[in-house]
N, C-alpha and C positions, 0 to 999 in steps of 0.2 A: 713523390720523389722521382727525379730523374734519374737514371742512368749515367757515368758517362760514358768516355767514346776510351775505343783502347788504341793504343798507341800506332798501330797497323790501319785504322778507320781516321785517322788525322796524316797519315803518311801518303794515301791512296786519296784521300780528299785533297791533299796540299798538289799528286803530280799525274793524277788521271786525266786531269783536260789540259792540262798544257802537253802531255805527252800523245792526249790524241788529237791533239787540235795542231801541236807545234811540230808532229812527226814525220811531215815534207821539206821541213826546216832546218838544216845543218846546223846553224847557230844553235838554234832550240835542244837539237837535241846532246849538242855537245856539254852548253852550261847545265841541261837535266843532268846525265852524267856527272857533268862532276862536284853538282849536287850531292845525288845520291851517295858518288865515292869518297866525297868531303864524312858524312852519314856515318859513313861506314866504318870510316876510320877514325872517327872520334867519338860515338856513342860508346852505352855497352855492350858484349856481344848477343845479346837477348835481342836487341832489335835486328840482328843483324839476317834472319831467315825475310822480314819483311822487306829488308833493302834488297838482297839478293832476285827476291819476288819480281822487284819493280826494276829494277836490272836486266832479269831476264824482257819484259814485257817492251822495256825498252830495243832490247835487240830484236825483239820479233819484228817489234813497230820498224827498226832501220829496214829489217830484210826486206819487208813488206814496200815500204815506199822509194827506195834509192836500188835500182837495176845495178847501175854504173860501178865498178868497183872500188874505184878513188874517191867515189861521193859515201859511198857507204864505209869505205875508211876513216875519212876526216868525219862522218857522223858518229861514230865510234870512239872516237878521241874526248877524254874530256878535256874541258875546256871551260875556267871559269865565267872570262868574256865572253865564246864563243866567236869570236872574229876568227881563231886559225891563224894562218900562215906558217912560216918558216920556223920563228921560234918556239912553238909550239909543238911543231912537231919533232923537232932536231935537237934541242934543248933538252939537256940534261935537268931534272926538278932542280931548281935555286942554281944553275949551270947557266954558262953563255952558249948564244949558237956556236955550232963550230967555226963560222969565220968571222968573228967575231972575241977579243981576248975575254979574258975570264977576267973578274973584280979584284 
């Protein structure tokens, strides 16, 4: 009889190598992000110590590889694309940019 895997051991297998392989990568680490904060805000809160985990590992992984201030801010931003820009950063959630009218 197998085992299986608990839910912490499928969450660390799903973002350990893309987070150390992809953590030079602003894109990468912005869609991680908001991955994990997609996660977080729609599981139970039982999972919620192993997202915070892989949260934290992700901001060491930013400090670690982005010096620059600006670069290590827009890596910090989630971001489902990861492309960034303006409305991403200026935008209010389901908001227009500020210069830009509202729907």
């Amino acid at each position: 009889m197998l085992s299986g895997r608990s839910w912490e051991d499928y969450l660390e297998l799903a973002v350990t190598e893309i987070r150390d392989y992809g953590a030079t990568s602003v894109q990468v680490c912005r869609r991680l992000r908001a991955l994990l904060e997609g996660l977080l805000a729609s599981l139970p809160a039982a999972c919620g110590p192993a997202l915070h985990a892989e949260l934290r590992l992700l901001d060491e992984a930013v400090e670690r590889e982005f010096a620059d201030d600006l670069r290590r801010a827009e890596a910090r931003t989630a971001d489902s694309q990861g492309i960034g820009g303006r409305r991403t950063r200026d935008a209010a959630p389901g908001g227009a940019p500020p210069d830009e009218p509202g729907p």
